[in-house]
VEXNU-287369 format. One record per residue (C-alpha): residue in three letters; x, y, z. Coordinates in steps of 0.25 Angstrom, whole numbers. Layout:
BEGIN
(site 'ALA',(X,Y,Z))
...
END
This chain:
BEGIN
(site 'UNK',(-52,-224,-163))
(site 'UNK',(-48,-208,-161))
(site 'UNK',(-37,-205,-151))
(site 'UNK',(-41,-200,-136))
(site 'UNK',(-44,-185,-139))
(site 'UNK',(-40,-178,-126))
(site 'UNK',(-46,-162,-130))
(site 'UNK',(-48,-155,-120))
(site 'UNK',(-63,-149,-122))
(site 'UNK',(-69,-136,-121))
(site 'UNK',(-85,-132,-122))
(site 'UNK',(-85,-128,-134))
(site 'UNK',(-77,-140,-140))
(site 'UNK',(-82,-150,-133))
(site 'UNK',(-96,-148,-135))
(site 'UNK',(-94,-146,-150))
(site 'UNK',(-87,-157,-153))
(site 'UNK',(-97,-166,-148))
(site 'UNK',(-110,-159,-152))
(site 'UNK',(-121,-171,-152))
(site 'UNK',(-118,-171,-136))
(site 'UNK',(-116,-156,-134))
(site 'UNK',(-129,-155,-127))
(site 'UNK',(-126,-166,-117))
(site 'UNK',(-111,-166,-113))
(site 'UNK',(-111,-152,-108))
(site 'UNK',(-99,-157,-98))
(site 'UNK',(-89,-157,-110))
(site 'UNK',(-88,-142,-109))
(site 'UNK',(-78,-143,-96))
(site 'UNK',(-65,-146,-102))
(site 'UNK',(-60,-158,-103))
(site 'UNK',(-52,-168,-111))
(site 'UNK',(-62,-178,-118))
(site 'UNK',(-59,-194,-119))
(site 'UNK',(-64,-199,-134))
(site 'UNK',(-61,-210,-143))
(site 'UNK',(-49,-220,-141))
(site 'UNK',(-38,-220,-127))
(site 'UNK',(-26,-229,-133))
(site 'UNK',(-16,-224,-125))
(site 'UNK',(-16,-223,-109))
(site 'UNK',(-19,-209,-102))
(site 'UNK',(-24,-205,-91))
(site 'UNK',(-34,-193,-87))
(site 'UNK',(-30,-179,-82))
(site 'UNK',(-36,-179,-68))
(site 'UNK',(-37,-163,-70))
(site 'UNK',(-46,-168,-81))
(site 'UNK',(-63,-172,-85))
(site 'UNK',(-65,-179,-98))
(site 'UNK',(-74,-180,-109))
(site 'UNK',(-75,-195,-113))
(site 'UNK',(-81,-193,-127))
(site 'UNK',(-89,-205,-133))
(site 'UNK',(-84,-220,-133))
(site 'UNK',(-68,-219,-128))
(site 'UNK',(-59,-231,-126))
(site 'UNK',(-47,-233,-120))
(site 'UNK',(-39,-244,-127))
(site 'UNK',(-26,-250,-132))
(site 'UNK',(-24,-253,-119))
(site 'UNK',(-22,-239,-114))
(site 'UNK',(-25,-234,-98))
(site 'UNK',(-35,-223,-96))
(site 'UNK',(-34,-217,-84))
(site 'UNK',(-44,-208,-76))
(site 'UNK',(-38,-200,-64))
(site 'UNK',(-47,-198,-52))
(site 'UNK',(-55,-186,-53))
(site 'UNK',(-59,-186,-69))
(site 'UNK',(-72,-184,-74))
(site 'UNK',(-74,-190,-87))
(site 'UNK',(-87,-183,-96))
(site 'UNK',(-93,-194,-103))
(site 'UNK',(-100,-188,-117))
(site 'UNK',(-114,-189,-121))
(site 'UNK',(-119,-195,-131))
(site 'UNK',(-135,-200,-136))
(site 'UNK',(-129,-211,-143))
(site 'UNK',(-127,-223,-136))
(site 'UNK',(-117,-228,-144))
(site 'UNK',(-109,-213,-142))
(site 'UNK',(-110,-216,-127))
(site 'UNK',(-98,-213,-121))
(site 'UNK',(-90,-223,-114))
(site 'UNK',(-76,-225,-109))
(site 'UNK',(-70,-240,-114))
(site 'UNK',(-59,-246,-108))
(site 'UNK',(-54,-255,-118))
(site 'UNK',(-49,-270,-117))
(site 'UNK',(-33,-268,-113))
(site 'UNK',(-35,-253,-108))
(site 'UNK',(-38,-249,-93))
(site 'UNK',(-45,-239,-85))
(site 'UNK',(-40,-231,-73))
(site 'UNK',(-50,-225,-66))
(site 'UNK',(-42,-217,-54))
(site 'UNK',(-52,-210,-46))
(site 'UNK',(-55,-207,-32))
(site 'UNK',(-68,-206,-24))
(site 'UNK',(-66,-190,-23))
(site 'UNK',(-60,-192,-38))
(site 'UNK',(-68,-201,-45))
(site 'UNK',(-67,-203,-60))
(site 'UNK',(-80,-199,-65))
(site 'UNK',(-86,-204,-81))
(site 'UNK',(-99,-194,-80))
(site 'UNK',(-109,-190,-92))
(site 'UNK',(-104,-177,-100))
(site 'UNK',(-117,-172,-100))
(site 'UNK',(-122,-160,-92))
(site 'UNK',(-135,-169,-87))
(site 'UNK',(-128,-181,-86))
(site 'UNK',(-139,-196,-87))
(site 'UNK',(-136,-210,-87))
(site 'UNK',(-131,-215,-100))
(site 'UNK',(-123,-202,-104))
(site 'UNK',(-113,-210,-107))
(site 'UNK',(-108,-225,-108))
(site 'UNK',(-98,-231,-98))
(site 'UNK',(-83,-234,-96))
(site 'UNK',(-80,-248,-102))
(site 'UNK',(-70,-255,-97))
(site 'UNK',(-65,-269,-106))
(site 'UNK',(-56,-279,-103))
(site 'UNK',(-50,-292,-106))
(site 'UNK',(-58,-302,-95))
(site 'UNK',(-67,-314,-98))
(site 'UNK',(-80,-311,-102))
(site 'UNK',(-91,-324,-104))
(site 'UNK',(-92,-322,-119))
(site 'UNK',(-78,-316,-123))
(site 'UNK',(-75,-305,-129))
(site 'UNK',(-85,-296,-129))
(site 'UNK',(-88,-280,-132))
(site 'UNK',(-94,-270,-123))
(site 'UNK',(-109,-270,-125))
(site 'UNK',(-114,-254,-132))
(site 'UNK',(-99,-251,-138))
(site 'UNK',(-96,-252,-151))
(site 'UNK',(-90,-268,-153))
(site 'UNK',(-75,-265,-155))
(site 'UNK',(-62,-269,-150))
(site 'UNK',(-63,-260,-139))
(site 'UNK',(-76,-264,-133))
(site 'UNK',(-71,-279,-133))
(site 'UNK',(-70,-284,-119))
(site 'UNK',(-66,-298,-111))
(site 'UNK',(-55,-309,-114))
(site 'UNK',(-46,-317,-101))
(site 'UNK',(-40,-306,-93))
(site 'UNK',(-47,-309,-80))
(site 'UNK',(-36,-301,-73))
(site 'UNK',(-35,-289,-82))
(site 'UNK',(-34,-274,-77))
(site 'UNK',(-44,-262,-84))
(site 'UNK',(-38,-253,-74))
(site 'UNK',(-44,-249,-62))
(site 'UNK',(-58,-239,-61))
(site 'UNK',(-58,-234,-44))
(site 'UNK',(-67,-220,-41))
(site 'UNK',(-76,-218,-55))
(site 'UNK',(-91,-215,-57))
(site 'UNK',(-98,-215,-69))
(site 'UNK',(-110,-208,-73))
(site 'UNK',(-120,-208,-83))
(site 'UNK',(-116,-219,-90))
(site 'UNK',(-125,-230,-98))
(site 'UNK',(-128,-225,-109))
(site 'UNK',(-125,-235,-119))
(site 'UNK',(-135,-244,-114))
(site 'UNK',(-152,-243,-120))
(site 'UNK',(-163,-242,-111))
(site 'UNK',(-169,-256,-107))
(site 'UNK',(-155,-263,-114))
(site 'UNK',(-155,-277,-116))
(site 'UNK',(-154,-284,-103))
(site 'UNK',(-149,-297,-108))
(site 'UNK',(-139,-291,-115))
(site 'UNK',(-125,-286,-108))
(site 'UNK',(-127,-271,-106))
(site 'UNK',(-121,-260,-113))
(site 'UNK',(-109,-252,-107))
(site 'UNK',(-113,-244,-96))
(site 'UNK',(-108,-238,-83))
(site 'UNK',(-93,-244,-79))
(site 'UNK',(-90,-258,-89))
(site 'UNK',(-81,-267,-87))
(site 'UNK',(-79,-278,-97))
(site 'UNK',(-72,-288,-97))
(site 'UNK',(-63,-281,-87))
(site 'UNK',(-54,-289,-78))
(site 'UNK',(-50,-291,-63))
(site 'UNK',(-37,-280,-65))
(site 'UNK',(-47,-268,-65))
(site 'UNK',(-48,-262,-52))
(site 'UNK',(-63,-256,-51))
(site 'UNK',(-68,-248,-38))
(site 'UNK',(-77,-236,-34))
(site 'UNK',(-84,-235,-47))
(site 'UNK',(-98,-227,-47))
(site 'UNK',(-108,-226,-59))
(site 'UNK',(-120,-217,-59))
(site 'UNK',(-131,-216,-66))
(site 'UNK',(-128,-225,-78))
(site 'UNK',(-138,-228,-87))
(site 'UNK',(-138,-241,-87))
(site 'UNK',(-128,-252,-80))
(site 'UNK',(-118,-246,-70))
(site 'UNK',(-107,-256,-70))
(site 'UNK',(-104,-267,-81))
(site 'UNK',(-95,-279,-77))
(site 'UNK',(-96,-289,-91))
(site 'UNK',(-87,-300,-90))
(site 'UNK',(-73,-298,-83))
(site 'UNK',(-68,-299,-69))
(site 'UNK',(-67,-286,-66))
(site 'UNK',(-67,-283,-49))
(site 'UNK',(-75,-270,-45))
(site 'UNK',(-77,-262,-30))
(site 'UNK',(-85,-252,-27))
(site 'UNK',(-96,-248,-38))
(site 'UNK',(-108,-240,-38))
(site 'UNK',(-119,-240,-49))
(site 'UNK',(-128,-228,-44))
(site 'UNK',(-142,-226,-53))
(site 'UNK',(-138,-234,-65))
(site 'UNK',(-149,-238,-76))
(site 'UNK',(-146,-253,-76))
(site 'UNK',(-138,-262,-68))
(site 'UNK',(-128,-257,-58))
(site 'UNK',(-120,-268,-60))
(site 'UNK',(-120,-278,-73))
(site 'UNK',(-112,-290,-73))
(site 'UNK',(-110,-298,-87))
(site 'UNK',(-102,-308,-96))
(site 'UNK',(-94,-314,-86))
(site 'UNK',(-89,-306,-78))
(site 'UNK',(-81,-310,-64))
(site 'UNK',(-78,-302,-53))
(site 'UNK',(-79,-296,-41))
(site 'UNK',(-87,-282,-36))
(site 'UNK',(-88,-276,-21))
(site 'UNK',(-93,-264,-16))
(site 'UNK',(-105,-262,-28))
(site 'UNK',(-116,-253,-26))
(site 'UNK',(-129,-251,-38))
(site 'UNK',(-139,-242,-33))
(site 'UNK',(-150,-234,-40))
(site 'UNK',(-161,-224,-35))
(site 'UNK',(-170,-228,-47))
(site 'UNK',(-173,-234,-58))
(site 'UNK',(-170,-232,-73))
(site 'UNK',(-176,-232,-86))
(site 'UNK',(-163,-239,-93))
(site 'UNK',(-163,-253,-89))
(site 'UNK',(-172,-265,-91))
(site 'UNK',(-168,-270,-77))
(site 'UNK',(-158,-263,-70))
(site 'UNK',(-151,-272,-58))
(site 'UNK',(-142,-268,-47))
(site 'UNK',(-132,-279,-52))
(site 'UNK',(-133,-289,-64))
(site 'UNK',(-125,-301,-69))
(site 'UNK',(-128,-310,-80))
(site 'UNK',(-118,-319,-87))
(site 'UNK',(-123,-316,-103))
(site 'UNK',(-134,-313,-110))
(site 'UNK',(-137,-327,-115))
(site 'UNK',(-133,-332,-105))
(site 'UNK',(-124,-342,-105))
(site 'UNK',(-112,-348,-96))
(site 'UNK',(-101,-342,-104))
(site 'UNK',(-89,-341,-91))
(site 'UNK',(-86,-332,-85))
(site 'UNK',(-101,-330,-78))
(site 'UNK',(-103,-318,-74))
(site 'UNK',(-101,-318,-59))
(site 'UNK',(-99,-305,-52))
(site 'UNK',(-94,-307,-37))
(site 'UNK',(-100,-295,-28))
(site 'UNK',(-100,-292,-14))
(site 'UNK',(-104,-278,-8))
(site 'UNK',(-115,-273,-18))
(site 'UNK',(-126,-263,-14))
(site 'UNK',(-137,-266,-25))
(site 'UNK',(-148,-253,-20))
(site 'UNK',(-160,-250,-29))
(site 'UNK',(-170,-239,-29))
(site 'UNK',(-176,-235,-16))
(site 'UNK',(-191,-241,-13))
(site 'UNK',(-200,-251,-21))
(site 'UNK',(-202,-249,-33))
(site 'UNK',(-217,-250,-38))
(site 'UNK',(-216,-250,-51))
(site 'UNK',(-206,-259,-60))
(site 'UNK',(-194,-252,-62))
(site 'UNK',(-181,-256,-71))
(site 'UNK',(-176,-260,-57))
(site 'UNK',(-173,-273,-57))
(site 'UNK',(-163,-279,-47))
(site 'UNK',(-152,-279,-38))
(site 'UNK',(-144,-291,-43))
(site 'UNK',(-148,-298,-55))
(site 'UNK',(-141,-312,-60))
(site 'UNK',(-146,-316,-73))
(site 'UNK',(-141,-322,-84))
(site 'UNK',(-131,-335,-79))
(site 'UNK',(-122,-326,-70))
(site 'UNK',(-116,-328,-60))
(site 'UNK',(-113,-317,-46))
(site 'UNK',(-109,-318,-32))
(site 'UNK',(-114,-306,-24))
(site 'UNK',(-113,-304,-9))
(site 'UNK',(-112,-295,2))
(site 'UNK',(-123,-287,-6))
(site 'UNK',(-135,-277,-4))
(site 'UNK',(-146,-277,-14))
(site 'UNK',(-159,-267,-11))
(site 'UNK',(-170,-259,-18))
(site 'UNK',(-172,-266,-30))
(site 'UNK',(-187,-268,-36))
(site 'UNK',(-187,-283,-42))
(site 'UNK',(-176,-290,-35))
(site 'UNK',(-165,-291,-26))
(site 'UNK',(-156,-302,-34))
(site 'UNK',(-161,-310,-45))
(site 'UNK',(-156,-321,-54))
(site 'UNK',(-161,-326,-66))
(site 'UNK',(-165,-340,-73))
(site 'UNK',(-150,-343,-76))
(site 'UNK',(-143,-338,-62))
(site 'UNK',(-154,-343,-51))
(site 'UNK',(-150,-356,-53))
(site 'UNK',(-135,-352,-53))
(site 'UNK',(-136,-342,-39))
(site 'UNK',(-145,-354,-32))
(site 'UNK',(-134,-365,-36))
(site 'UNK',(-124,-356,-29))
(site 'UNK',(-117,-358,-45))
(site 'UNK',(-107,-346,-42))
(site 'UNK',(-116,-335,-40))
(site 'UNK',(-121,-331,-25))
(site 'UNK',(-125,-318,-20))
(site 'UNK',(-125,-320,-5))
(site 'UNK',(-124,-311,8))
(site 'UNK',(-131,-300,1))
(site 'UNK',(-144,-291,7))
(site 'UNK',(-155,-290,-4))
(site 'UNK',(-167,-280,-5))
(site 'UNK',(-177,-278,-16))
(site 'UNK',(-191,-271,-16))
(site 'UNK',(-200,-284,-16))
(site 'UNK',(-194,-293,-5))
(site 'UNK',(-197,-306,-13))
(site 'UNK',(-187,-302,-24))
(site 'UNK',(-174,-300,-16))
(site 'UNK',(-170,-312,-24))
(site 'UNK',(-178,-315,-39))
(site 'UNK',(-178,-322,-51))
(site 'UNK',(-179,-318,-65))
(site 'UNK',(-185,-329,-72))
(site 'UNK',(-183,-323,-87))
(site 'UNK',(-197,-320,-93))
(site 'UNK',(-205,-325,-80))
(site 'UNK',(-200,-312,-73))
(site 'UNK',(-193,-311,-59))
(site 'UNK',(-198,-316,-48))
(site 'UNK',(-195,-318,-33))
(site 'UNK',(-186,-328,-31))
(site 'UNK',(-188,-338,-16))
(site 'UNK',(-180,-348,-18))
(site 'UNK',(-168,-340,-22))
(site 'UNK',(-170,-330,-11))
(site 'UNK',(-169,-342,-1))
(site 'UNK',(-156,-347,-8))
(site 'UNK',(-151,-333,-7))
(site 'UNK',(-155,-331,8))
(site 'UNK',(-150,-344,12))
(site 'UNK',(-138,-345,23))
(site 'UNK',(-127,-346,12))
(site 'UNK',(-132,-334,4))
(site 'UNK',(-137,-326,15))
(site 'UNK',(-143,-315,7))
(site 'UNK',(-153,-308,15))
(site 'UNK',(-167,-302,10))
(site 'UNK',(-168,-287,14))
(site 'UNK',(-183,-284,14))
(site 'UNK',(-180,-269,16))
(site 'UNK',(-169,-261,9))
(site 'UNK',(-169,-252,23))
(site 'UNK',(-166,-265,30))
(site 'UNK',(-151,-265,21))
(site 'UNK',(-149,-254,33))
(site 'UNK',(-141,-246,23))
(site 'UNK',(-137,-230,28))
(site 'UNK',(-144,-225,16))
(site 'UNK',(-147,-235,4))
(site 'UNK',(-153,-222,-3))
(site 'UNK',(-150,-206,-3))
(site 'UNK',(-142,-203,11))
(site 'UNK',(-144,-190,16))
(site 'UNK',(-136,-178,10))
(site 'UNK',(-126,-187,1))
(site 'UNK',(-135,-193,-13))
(site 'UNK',(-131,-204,-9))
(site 'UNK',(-136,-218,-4))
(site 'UNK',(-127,-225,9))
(site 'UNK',(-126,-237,7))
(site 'UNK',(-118,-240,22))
(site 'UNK',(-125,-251,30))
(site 'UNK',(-128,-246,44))
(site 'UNK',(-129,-254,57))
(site 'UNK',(-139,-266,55))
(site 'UNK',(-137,-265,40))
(site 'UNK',(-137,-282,35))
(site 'UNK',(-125,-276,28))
(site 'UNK',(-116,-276,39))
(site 'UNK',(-116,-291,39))
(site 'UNK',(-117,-303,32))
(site 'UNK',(-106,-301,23))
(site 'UNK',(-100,-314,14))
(site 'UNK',(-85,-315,9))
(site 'UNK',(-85,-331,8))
(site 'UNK',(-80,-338,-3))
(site 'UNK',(-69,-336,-16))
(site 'UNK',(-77,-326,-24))
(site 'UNK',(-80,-316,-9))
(site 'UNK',(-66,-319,-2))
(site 'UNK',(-60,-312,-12))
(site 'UNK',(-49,-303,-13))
(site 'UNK',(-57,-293,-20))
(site 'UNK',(-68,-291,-10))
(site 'UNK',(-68,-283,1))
(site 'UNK',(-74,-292,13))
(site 'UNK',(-81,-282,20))
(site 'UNK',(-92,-285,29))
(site 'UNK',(-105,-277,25))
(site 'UNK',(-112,-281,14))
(site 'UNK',(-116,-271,2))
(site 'UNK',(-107,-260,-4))
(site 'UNK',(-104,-251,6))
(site 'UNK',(-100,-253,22))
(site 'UNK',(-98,-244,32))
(site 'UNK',(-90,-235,23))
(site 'UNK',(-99,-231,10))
(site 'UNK',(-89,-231,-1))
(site 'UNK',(-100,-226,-11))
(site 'UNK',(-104,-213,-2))
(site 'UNK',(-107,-200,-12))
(site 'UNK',(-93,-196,-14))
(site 'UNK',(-87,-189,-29))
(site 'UNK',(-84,-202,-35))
(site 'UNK',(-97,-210,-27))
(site 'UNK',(-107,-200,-32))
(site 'UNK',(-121,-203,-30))
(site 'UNK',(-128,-190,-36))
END
């Protein structure tokens, strides 16, 4: 693998030396120092700086990359998905991410009209359990570097706080195998453990998934998924740990995906029982999906989807606008959720466009079908979910566009269902790592994801 090359770039060089992509990755002509190949030793970004970041670069051996707040880094174009760029943090090696919200850390297309799938995603891999062992990242080359997984439940990758992505996905086919894990895309983390500190992280526009959690225990706060082709947030291969303050949210559909949900988990794509299940603990999530009924079938598929043997606990939650359900299960995980067998998703406000399928069942080839008798499981006086006939009736300030900003507010206002009825009982919701606060969805009286330079809804 060649050395880091830190060049610094000028039109004439830049667009030369990578001339299938001249036509596309207009924003190399600003100069700039350009991140390609292999990082071996530790470094750390000039904040005075933007970068390049020039096909597939890994950062291994152990070394520390480290990105200042305010650093905007120009992912290259290529048509080839196997070129896509991505950023791969290598088993052993860590990330600092150190941006602000008026400084964020920005991984952006290089292209002077930027579209989902420009570019990859930033990888991250690390030693924690997996339900299969060591495994490699699904669309990169099989090497050393894209293994992932092993025992380090408490290992650090770093820490990631204030970064947006853009335009990532592009790895990942049209209509990709949905019984398969998913390529790369958007922020990954892989096998990553507990040590890593991830907070305030945004991605835009991606073609396909948002975020990536596949086996690993590693925490998270604080994300938004804004327009994204597939799932907002994809849950695989065993992966343990707890998330607060999530919000997926799309305007429309997309051509990309089979069907695209707010949130999925499954365990594998057998499936089997292989431990650890993948069980994701979740409190605070806004699930929000396009605006009015749609008429015609759409990829759209639903706000919370647990398929395939996995296990969740999801509370404290707001699901809306989604055309074939609100929450739905599978052949293998409606018995689980009904036996109270480690998965739950209680204290949580559930709209969808048909009121009926609030809460479904995919039964395989048969199709997916209203579910009565789960919904009275789910609506009982332990779960307390509630059915929200109306997305109005959420009483949310503005669940889309608010006047003069771009951007949806998501701040219950007085009479909103989600100023009360909260739930913190038990081990997995007393602890330390949630914030017990008592509103339920992402945001509270203060909206943490308001149009800002790092929460940037345009």
């Amino acid at each position: 693998m060649k050395k880091l090359l830190l060049l610094s770039f000028v039109a004439i060089y830049c667009l030369s030396s990578c001339k299938k992509d001249s036509s596309s990755n207009k924003n190399v002509s600003m100069k700039m120092d350009t991140l390609q190949g292999a990082i071996t030793t530790s470094m750390t970004l000039d904040a005075s700086k933007s970068y390049f970041l020039k096909g597939q670069v890994y950062v291994k051996n152990n070394a520390t990359l480290t990105i200042p707040a305010g650093v905007t880094v120009y992912a290259q174009v290529n048509s080839d998905r196997a070129a896509k760029s991505v950023l791969v943090i290598t088993r052993g090696s860590k990330l600092y991410v150190n941006g602000t919200i008026d400084k964020p850390v920005v991984f952006t297309s290089a292209a002077t009209t930027k579209a989902p799938g420009d570019w990859g995603a930033i990888v991250i891999l690390g030693n924690a359990p997996t339900n299969a062992g060591i495994l490699n990242a699904a669309g990169l080359p099989v090497s050393n570097d894209t293994q992932f997984g092993g025992s380090m439940v408490n290992e650090s990758s770093g820490s990631i706080t204030y970064l947006r992505l853009e335009y990532t996905g592009g790895i990942n086919p049209p209509a990709e195998d949905e019984w398969a894990v998913d390529k790369v895309s958007g922020l990954v983390f892989e096998g990553v453990g507990n040590g890593t500190k991830v907070d305030n992280v945004m991605v835009k526009y991606s073609n396909d998934d948002s975020f990536q959690f596949v086996g690993g225990t590693v925490n998270v706060s604080h994300l938004i998924s804004y327009n994204c082709g597939d799932d907002d947030f994809d849950y695989d291969m065993g992966y343990e740990g707890y998330q607060q303050f999530l919000i997926g949210y799309r305007t429309h559909a997309s051509s990309q995906a089979l069907r695209a949900n707010g949130f999925e988990a499954y365990n594998d794509s057998v499936p089997t029982t292989n431990t650890p299940l993948t069980r994701p603990v979740v409190s605070n999530m806004t699930i929000i999906g396009p605006q009015g009924v749609d008429a015609a079938q759409t990829n759209i598929n639903q706000g919370v989807y647990m398929r395939k043997g996995t296990r969740l606990a999801i509370r404290n939650t707001l699901v809306a606008e989604y055309s074939k359900g609100g929450f739905m299960v599978c052949p293998r995980t409606r018995p689980v959720i009904l036996a109270d067998n480690d998965a739950e998703f209680r204290s949580n406000l559930v709209n969808t466009d048909t009121v009926a399928r609030t809460f479904c069942w995919d039964k395989d080839t048969q199709g997916v079908f209203a579910d009565p008798d789960l919904t009275v499981f789910l609506t009982n006086t332990v779960n307390q979910d509630s059915v929200i006939a109306q997305s109005g009736d959420m009483k949310l300030a503005a669940m889309y566009t608010a006047s003069g900003t771009g951007a949806p507010d998501l701040t219950p206002m007085t009479g909103s269902p989600a100023l009360h009825g909260v739930d913190f009982t038990g081990v997995d919701f007393s602890n330390a790592f949630f914030s017990q606060v008592t509103y339920r969805g992402a945001i509270g009286t203060s909206n943490w994801a308001a149009q800002s330079a790092w929460a940037d809804w345009k």
